[in-house]
C-alpha positions as CSV (number, residue, x, y, z in Angstrom):
1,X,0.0,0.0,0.0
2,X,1.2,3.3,-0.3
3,X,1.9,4.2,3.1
4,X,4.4,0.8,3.8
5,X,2.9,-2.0,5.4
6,X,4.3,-3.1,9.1
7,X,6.2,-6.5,8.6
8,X,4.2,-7.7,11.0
9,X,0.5,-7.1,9.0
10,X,2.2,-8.4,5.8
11,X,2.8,-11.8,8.0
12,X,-1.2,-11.8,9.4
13,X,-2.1,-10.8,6.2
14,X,-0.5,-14.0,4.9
15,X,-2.5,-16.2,7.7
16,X,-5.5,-15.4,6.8
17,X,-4.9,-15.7,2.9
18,X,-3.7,-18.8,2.8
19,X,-6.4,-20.3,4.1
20,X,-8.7,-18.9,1.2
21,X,-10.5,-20.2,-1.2
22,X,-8.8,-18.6,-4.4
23,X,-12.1,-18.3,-6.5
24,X,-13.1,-16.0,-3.2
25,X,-9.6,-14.2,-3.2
26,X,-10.1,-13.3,-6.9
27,X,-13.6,-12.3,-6.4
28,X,-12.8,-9.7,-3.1
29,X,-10.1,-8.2,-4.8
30,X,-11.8,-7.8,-8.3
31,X,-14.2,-5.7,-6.0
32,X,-11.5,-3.7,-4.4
33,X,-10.5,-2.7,-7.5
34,X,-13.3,-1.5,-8.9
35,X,-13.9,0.3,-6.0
36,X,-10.6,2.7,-7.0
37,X,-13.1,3.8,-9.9
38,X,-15.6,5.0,-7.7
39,X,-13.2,6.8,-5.4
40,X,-12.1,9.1,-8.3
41,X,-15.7,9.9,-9.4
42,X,-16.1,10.9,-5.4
43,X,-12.8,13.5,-6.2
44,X,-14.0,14.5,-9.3
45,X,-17.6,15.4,-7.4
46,X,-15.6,17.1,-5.0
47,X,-13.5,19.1,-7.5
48,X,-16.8,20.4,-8.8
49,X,-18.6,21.8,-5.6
50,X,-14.8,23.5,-5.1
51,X,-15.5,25.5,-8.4
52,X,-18.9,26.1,-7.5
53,X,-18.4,27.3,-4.4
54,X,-15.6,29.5,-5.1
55,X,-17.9,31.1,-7.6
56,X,-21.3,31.5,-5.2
57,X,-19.6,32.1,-1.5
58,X,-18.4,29.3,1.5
59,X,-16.3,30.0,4.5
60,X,-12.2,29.5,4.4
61,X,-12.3,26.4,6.0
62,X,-15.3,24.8,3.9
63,X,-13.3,25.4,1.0
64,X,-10.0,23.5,2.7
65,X,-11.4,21.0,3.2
66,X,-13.5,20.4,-0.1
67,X,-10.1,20.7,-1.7
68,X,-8.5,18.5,0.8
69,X,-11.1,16.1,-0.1
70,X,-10.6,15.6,-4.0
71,X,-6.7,14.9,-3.0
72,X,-7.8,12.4,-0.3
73,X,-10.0,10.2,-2.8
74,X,-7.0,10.0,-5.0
75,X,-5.5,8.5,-2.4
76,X,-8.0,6.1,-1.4
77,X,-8.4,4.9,-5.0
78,X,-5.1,3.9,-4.8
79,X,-5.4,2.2,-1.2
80,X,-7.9,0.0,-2.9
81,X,-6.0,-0.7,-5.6
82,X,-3.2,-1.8,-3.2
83,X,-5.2,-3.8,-1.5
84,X,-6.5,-5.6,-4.1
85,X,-3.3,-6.4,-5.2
86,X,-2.7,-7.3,-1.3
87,X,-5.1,-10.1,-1.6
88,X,-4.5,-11.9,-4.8
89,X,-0.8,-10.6,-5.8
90,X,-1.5,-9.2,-9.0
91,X,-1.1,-5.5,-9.9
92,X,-3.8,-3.2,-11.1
93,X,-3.6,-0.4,-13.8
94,X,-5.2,3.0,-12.5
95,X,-8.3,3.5,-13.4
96,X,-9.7,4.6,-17.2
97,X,-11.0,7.9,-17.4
98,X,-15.0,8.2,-17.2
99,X,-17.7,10.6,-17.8
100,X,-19.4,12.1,-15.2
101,X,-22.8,12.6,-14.1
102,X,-23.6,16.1,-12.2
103,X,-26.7,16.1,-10.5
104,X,-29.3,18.6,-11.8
105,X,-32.5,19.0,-9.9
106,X,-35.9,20.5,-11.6
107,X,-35.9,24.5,-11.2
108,X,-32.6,24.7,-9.4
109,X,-30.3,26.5,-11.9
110,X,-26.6,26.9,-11.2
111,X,-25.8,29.4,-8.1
112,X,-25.7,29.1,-4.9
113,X,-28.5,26.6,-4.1
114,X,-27.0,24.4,-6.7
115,X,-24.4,24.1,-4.9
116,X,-25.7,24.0,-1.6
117,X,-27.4,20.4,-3.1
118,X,-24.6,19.4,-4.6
119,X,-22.5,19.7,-0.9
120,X,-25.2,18.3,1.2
121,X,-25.6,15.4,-1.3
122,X,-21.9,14.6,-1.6
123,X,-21.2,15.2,2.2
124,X,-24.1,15.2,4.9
125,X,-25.6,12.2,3.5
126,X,-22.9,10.5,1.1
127,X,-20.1,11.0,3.5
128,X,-21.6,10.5,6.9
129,X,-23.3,7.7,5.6
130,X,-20.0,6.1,4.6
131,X,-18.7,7.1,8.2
132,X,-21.0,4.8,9.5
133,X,-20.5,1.9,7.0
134,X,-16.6,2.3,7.6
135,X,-16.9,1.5,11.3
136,X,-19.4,-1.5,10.8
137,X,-17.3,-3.0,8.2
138,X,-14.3,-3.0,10.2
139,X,-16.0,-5.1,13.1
140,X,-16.1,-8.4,10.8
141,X,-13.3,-8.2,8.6
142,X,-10.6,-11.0,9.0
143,X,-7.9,-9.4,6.6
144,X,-5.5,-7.1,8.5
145,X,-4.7,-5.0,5.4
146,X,-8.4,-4.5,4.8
147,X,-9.2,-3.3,8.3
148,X,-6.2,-0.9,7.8
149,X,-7.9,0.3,4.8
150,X,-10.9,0.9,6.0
151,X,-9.7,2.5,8.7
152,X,-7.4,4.9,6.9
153,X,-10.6,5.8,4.6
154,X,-12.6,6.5,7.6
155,X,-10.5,8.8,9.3
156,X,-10.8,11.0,5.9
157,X,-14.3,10.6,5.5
158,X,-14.8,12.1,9.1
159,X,-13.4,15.7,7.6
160,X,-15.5,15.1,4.2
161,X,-18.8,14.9,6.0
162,X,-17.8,18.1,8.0
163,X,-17.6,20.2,4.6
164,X,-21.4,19.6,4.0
165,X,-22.2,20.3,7.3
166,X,-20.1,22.9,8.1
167,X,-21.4,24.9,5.1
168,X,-24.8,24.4,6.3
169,X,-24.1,26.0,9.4
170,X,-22.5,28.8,7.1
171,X,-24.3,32.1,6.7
172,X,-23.8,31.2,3.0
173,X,-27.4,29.2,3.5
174,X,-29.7,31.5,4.1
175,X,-33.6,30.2,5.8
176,X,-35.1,30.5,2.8
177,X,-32.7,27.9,0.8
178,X,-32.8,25.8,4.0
179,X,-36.7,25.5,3.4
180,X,-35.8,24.6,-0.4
181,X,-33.6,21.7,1.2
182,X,-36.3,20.5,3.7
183,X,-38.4,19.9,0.4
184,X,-35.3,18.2,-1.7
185,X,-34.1,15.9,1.1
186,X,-36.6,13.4,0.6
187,X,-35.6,13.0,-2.9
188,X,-31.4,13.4,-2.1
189,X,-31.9,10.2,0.3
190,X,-33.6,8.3,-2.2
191,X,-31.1,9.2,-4.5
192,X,-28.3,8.2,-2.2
193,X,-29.6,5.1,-1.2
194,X,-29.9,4.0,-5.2
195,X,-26.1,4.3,-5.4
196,X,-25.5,2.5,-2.2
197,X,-27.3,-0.5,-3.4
198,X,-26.0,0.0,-7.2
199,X,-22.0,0.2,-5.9
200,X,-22.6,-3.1,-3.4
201,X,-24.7,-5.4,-5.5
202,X,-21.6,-7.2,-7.0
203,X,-21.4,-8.5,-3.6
204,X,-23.0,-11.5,-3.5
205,X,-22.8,-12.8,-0.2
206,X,-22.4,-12.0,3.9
207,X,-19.2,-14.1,3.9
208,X,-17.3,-11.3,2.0
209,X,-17.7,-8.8,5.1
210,X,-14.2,-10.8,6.3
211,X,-12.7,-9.5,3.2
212,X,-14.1,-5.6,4.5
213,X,-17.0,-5.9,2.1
214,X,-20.3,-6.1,3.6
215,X,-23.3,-7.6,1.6
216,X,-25.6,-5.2,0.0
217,X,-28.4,-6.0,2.3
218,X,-25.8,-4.9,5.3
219,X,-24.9,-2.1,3.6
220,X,-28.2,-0.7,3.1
221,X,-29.0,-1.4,6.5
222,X,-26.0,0.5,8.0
223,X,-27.0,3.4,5.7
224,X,-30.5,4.0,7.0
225,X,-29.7,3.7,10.5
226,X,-27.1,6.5,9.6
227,X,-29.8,8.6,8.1
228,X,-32.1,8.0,10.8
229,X,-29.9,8.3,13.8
230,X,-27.4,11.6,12.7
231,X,-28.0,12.9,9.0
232,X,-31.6,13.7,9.4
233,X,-31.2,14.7,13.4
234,X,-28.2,16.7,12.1
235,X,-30.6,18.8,9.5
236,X,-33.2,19.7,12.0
237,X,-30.3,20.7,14.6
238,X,-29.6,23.4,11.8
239,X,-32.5,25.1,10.6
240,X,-33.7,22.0,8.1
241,X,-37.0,20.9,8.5
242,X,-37.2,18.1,6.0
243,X,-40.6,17.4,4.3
244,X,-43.0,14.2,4.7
């Protein structure tokens, strides 16, 4: 990985490997390495809501640490591909480019509330979603490496969620776009929950949580009990009163 492995993890790593089936060892870190792709789409989201919000207004440190954030999901695209490489010893070229989608919203043109959807989107419910996903996946997984990995990612994740919220908090969102939010966040956690389930579904089975990749049923499950127990308490603590 890119930060050097302990000896001592690359000899537990090597316990719990060799007692694999390979067909599953192919399989985990297949999965690993697609993941790298969807790390750089998460910097390239983040590279966007930098522009936008050096165009329509943030605070300093909303802005650090949006910019922070692109860099730290170059990073983690190549933790996973490290760690795929980690499980079955074969390296993995960096991801192709791809197109990406931008989310647009009906009536919302580009300006500040654009941007305040795209934040809250990308960091008070993708973000502090995967905060909480993170820490449950680390409880079951076997491979050392893996757990490091997660771990690492985590810690990062922590400061991405704090952008979206941070800017909430920001006297850049004013009470009348907080009422347009309460109205769209219905639609954003519907919206966020369809990824979830569309990035985990190549994970066909609870035994893969060892490798650090929890079923999509898991992972759906970890996800509303984040939305349930901080993202939606944490938009009515600021000002949010979410529709429905």
């Amino acid at each position: 990985m890119s930060r050097e492995l302990p000896l001592a993890l690359h000899e537990e790593d090597n316990i719990f490997l060799d007692t694999q089936n390979e067909a599953e060892r192919q399989q985990a870190a297949n999965i690993w390495a697609m993941r790298a792709g969807l790390e750089l789409s998460v910097s390239a989201g983040y590279a966007i809501i930098l522009r936008e919000l050096l165009e329509f207004g943030t605070e300093k440190p909303v802005l650090a640490l949006c910019a922070e954030s692109a860099a730290d999901e170059i990073q983690h695209a190549q933790w996973c591909l490290d760690l795929a490489e980690r499980i079955d010893g074969k390296p993995r070229p960096w991801p192709v480019p791809t197109s990406l989608h931008v989310p647009s919203y009906s009536g919302i043109e580009r300006g500040p509330m654009l941007a305040a959807l795209h934040i809250v989107a990308m960091s008070c419910l993708n973000e502090t979603i995967a905060c909480e996903r993170l820490l449950e996946a680390m409880r079951p997984t076997k491979l050392p490496s893996a757990r490091l990995t997660l771990k690492r990612i985590l810690s990062d994740e922590i400061k991405h969620a704090r952008a979206g919220w941070a800017h909430l908090a920001s006297r850049y969102v004013t009470a009348d776009m907080k009422q347009v939010l309460g109205t769209m966040v219905p639609f954003l956690v519907q919206s966020s929950l369809v990824s979830l389930i569309e990035e985990n579904e190549t994970i066909p089975s609870e035994e893969f949580s060892q490798w650090g990749l929890p079923c999509v049923d898991e992972a759906r499950a970890q996800a509303q009990r984040a939305i349930e127990q901080i993202v939606l308490p944490g938009f009515v603590q600021l000002g949010v009163q979410v529709a429905g």
